[in-house]
ZAMILO-153536 format. One record per atom (N, C-alpha, C): residue number from 1; atom name; x, y, z. Coordinates in steps of 0.02 Angstrom, whole numbers. Each point is the difference from the previous one (the first is absolute). Example, Ala and Ser with C-alpha at 12.3 -4.5 7.8 and 13.67 -1.06 7.14 Angstrom:
<dokols>
<dokol n="1" atom="N" xx="660" yy="-284" zz="390"/>
<dokol n="1" atom="CA" xx="-45" yy="59" zz="0"/>
<dokol n="1" atom="C" xx="45" yy="60" zz="0"/>
<dokol n="2" atom="N" xx="-18" yy="53" zz="-36"/>
<dokol n="2" atom="CA" xx="42" yy="59" zz="3"/>
<dokol n="2" atom="C" xx="-39" yy="55" zz="37"/>
</dokols>
This chain:
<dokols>
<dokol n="1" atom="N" xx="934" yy="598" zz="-1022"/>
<dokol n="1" atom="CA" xx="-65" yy="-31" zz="-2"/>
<dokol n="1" atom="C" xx="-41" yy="26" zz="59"/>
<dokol n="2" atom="N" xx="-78" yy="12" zz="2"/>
<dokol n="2" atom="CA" xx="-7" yy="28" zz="34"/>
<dokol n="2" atom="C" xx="-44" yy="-44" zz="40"/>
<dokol n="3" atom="N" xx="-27" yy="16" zz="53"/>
<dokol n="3" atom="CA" xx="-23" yy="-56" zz="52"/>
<dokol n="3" atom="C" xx="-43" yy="-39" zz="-11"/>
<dokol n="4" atom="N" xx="-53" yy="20" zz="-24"/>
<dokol n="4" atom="CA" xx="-48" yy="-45" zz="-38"/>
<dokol n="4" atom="C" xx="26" yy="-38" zz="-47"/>
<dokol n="5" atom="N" xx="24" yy="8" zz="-35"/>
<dokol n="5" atom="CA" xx="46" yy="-22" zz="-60"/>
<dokol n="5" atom="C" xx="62" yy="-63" zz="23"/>
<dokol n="6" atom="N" xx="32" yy="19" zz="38"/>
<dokol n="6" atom="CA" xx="28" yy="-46" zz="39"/>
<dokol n="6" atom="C" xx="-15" yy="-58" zz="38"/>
<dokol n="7" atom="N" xx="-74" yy="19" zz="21"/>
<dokol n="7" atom="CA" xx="-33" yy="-53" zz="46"/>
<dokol n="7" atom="C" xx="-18" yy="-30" zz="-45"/>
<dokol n="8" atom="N" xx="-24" yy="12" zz="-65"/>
<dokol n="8" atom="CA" xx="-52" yy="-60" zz="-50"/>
<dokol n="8" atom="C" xx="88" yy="-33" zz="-44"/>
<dokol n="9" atom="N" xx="36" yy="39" zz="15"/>
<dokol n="9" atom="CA" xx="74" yy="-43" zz="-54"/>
<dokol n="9" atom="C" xx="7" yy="-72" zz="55"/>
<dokol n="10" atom="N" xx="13" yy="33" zz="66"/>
<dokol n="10" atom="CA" xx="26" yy="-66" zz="60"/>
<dokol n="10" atom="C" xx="-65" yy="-53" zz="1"/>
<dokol n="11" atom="N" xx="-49" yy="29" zz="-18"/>
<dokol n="11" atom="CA" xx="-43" yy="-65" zz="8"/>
<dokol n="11" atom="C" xx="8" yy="-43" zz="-83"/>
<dokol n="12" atom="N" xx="12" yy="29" zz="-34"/>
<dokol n="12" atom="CA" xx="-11" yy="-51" zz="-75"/>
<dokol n="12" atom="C" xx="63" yy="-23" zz="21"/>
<dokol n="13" atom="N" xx="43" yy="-5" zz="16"/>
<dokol n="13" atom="CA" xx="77" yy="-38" zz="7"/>
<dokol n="13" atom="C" xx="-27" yy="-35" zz="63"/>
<dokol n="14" atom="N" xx="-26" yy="-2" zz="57"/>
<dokol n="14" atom="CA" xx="-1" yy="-44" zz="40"/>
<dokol n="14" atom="C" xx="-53" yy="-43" zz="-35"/>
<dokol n="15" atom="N" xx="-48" yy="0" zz="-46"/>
<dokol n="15" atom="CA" xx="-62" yy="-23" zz="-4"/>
<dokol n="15" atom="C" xx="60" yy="-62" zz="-65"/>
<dokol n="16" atom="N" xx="31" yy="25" zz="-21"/>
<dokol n="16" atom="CA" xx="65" yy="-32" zz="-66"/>
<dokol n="16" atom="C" xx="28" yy="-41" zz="37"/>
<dokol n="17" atom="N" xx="15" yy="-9" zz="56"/>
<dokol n="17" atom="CA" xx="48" yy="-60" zz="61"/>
<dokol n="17" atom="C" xx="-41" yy="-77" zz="-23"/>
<dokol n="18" atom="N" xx="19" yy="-55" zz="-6"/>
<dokol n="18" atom="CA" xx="11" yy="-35" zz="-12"/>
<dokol n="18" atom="C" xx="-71" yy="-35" zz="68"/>
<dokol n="19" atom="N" xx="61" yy="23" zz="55"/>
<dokol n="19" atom="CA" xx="-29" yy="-11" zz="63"/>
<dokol n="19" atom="C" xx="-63" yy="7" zz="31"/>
<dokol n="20" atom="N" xx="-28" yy="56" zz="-44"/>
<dokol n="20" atom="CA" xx="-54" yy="42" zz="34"/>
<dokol n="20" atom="C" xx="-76" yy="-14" zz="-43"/>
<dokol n="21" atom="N" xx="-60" yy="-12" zz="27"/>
<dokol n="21" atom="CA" xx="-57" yy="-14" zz="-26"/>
<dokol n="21" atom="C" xx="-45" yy="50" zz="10"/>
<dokol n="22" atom="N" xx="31" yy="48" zz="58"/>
<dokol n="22" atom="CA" xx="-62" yy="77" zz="-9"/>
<dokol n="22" atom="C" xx="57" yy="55" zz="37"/>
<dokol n="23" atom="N" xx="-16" yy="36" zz="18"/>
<dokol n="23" atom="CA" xx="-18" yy="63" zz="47"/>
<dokol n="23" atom="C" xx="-47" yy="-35" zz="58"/>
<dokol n="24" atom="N" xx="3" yy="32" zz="65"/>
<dokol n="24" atom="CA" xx="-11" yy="7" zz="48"/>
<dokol n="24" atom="C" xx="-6" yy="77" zz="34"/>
<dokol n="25" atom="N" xx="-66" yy="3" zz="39"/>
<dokol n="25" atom="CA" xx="12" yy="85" zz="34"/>
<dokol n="25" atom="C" xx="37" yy="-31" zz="53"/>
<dokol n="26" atom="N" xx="3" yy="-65" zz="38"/>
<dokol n="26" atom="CA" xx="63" yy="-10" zz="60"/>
<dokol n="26" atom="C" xx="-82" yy="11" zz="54"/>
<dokol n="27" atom="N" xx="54" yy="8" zz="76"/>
<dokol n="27" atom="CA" xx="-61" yy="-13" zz="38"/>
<dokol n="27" atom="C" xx="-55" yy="67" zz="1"/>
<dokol n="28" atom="N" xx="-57" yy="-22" zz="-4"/>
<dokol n="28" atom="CA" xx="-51" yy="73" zz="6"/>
<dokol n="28" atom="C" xx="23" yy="23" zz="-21"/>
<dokol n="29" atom="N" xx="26" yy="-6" zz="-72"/>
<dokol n="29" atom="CA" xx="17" yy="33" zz="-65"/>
<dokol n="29" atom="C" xx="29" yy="67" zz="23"/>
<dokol n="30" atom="N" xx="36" yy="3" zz="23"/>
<dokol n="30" atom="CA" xx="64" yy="51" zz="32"/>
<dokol n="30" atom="C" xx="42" yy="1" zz="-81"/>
<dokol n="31" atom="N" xx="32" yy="-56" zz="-32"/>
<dokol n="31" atom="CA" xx="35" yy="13" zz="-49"/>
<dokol n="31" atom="C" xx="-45" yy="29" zz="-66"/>
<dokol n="32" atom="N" xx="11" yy="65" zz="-3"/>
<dokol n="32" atom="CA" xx="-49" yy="17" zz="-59"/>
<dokol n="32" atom="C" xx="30" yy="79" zz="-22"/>
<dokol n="33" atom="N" xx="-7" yy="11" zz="-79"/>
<dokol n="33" atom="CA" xx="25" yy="71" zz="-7"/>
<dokol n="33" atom="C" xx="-80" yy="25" zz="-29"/>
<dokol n="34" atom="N" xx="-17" yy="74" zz="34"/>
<dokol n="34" atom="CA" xx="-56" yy="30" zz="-30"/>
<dokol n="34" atom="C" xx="34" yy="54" zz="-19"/>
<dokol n="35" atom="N" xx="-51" yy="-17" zz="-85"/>
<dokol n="35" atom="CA" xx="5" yy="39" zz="-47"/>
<dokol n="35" atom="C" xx="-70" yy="33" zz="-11"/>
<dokol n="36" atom="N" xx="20" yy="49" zz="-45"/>
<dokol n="36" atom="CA" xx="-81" yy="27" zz="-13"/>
<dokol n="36" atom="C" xx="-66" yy="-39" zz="-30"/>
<dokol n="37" atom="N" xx="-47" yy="-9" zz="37"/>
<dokol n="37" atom="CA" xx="-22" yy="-56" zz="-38"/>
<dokol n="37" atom="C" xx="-4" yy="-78" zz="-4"/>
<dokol n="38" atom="N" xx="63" yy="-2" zz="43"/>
<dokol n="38" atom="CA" xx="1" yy="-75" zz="11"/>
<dokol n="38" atom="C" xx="47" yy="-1" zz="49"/>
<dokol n="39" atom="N" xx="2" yy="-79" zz="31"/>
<dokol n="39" atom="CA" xx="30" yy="-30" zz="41"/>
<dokol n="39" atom="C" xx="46" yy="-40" zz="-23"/>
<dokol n="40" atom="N" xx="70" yy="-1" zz="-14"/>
<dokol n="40" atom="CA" xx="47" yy="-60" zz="-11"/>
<dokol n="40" atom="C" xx="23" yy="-23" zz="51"/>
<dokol n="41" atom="N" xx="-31" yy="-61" zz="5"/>
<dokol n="41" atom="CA" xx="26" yy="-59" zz="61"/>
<dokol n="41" atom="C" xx="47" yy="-33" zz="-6"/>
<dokol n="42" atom="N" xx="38" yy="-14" zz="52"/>
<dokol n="42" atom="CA" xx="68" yy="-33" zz="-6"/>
<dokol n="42" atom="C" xx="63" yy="52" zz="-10"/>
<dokol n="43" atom="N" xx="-11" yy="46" zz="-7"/>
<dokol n="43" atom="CA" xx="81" yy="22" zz="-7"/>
<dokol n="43" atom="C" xx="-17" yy="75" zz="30"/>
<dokol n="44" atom="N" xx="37" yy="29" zz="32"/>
<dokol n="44" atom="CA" xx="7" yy="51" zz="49"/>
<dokol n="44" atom="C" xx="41" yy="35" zz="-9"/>
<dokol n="45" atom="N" xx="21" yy="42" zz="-11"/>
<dokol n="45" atom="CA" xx="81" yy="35" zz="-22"/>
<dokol n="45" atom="C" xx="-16" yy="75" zz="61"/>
<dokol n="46" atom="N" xx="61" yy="3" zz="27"/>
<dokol n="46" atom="CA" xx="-5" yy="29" zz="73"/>
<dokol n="46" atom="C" xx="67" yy="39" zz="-18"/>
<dokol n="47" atom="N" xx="26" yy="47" zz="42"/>
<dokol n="47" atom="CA" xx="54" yy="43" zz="-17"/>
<dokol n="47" atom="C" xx="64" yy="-45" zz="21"/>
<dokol n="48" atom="N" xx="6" yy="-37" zz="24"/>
<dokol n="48" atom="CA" xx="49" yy="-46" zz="21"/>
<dokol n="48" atom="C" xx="-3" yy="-68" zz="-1"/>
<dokol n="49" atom="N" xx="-70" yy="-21" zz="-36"/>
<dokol n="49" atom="CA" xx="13" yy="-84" zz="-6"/>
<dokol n="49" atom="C" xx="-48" yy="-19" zz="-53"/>
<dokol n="50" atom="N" xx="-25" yy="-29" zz="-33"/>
<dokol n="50" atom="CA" xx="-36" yy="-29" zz="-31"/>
<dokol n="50" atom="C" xx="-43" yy="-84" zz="13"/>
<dokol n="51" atom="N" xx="-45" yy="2" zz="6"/>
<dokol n="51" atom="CA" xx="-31" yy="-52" zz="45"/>
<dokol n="51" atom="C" xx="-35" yy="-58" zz="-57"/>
<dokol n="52" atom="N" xx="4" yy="-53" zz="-9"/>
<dokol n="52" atom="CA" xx="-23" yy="-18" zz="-41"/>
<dokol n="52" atom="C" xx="-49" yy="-64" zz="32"/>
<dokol n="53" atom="N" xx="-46" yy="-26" zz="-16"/>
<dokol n="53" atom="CA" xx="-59" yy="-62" zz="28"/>
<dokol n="53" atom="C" xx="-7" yy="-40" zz="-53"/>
<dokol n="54" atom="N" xx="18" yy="-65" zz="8"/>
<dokol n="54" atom="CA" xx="-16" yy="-40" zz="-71"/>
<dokol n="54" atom="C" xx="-36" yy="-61" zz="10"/>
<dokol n="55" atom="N" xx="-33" yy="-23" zz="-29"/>
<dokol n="55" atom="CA" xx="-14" yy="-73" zz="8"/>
<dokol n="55" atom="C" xx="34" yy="-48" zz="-55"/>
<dokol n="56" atom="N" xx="42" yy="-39" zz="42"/>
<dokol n="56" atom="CA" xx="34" yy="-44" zz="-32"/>
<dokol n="56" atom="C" xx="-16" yy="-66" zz="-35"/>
<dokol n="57" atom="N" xx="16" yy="-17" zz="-40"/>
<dokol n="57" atom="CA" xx="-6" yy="-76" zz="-55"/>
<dokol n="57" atom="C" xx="35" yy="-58" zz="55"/>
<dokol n="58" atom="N" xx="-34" yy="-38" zz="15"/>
<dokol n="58" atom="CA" xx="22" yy="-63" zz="36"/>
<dokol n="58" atom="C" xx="68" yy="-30" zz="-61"/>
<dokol n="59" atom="N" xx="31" yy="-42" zz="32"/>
<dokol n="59" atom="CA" xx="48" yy="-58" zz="-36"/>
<dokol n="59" atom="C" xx="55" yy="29" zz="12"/>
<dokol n="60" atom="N" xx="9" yy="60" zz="22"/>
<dokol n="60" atom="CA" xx="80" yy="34" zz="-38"/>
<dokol n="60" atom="C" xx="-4" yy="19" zz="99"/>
<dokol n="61" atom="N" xx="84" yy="2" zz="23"/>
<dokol n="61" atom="CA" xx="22" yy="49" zz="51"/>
<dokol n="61" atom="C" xx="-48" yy="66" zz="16"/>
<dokol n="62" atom="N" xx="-10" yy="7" zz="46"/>
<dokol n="62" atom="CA" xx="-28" yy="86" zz="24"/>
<dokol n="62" atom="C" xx="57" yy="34" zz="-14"/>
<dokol n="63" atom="N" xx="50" yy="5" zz="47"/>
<dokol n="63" atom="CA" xx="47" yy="29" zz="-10"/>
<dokol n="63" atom="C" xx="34" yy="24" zz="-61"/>
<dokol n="64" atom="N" xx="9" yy="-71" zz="-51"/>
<dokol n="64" atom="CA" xx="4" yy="19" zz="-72"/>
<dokol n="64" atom="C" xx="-31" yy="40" zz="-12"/>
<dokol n="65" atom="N" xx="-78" yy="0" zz="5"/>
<dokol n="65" atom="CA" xx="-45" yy="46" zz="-22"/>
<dokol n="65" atom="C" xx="10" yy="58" zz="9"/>
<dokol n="66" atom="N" xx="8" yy="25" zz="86"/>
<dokol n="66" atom="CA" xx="27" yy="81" zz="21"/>
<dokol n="66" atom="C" xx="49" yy="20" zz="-43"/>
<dokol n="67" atom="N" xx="52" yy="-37" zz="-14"/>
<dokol n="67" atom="CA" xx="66" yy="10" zz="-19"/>
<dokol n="67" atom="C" xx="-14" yy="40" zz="-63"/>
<dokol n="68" atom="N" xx="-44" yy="-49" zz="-41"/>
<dokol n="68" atom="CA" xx="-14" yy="20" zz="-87"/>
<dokol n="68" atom="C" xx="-34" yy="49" zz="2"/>
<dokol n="69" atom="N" xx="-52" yy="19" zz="28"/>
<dokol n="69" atom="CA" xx="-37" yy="80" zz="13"/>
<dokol n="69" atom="C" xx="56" yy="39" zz="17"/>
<dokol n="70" atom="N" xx="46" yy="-4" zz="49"/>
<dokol n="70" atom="CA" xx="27" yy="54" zz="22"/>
<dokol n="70" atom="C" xx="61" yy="28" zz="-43"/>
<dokol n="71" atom="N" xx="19" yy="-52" zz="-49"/>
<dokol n="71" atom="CA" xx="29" yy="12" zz="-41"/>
<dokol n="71" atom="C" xx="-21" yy="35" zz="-64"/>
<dokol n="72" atom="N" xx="-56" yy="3" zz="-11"/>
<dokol n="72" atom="CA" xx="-28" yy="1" zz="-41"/>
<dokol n="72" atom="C" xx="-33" yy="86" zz="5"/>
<dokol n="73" atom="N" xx="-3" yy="9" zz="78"/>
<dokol n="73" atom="CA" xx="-20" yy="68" zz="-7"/>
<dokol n="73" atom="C" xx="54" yy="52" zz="42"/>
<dokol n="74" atom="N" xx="65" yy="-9" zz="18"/>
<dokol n="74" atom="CA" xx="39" yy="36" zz="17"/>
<dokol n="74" atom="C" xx="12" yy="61" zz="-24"/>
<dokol n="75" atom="N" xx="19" yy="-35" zz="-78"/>
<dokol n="75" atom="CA" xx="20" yy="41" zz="-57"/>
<dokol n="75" atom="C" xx="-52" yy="93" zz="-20"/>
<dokol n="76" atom="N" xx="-44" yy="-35" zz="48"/>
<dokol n="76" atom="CA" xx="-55" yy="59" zz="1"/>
<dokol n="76" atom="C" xx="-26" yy="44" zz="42"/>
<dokol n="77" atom="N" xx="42" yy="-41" zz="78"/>
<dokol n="77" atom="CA" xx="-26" yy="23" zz="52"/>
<dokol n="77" atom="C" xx="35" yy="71" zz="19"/>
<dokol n="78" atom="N" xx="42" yy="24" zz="-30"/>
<dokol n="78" atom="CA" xx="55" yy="69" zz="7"/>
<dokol n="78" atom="C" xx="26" yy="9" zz="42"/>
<dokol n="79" atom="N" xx="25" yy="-72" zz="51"/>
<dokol n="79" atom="CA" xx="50" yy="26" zz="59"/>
<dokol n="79" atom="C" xx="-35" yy="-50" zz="63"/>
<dokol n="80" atom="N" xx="-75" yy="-3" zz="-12"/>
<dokol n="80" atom="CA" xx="-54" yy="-20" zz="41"/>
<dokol n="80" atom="C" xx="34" yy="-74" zz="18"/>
<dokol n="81" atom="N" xx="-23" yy="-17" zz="77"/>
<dokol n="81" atom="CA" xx="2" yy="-90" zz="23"/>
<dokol n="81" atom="C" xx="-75" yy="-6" zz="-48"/>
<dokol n="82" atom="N" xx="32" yy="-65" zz="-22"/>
<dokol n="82" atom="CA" xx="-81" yy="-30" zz="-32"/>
<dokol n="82" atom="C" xx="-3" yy="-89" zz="59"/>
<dokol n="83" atom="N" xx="-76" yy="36" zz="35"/>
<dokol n="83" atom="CA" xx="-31" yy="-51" zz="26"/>
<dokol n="83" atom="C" xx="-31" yy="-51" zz="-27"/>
<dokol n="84" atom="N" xx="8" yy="-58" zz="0"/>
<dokol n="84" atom="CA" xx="-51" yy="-29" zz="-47"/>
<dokol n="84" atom="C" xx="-39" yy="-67" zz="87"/>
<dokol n="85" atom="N" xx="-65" yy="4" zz="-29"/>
<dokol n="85" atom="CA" xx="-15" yy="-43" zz="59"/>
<dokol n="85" atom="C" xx="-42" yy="-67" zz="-56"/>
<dokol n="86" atom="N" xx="-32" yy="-52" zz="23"/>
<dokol n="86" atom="CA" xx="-24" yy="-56" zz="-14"/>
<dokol n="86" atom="C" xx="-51" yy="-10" zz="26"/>
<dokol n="87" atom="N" xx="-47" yy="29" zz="-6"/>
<dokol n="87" atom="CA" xx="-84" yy="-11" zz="39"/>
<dokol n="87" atom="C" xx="-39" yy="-56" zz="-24"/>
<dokol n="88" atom="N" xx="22" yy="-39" zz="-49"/>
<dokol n="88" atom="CA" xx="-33" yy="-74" zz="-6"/>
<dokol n="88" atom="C" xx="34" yy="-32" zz="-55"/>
<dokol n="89" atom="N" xx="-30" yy="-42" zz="-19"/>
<dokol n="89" atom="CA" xx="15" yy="-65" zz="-30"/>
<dokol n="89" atom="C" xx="-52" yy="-29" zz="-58"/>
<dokol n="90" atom="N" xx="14" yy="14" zz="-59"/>
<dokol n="90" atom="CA" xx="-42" yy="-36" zz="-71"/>
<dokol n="90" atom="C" xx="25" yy="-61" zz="-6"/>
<dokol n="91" atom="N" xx="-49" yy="-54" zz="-11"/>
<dokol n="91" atom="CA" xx="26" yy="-63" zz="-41"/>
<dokol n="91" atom="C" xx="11" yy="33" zz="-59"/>
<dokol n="92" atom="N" xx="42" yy="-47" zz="-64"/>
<dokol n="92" atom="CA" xx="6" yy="35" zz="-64"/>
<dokol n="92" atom="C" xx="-69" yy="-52" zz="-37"/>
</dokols>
């Protein structure tokens, strides 16, 4: 898969978490992959880690939450640490 391609797969599976109510660029939108044309915020894919920014659904664990993203995008990351951070908080 190729990088662009990869970055828009890890975001529809984190955006699929249970846990999660958006994407996040993270602070001063540091977490972000540019593509041609556009900006995908929230997920970062780096030669050694994968960075992810989410804004989370209140009611449920954070931690749960990290847990279910990171599980959710391992399978894709090809070897990569997948970061996942929590930059806020949705009521549902």
């Amino acid at each position: 898969m190729t990088g662009d391609g990869l970055a828009h797969a890890i975001a529809e599976r984190v955006r699929s978490c249970l846990g999660v109510a958006d994407l996040s660029g993270g602070p001063f939108g540091t977490v972000a992959t540019y593509l041609p044309g556009e900006r995908l915020k929230g997920v970062a894919v780096r030669d050694d880690e994968v960075a992810i920014a989410i804004v989370a659904r209140a009611g449920r664990p954070l931690l749960d939450t990290a847990d279910e993203v990171r599980r959710a995008v391992v399978p894709l990351a090809d070897g990569r640490l997948v970061n996942v951070s929590i930059e806020d908080l949705e009521d549902s």
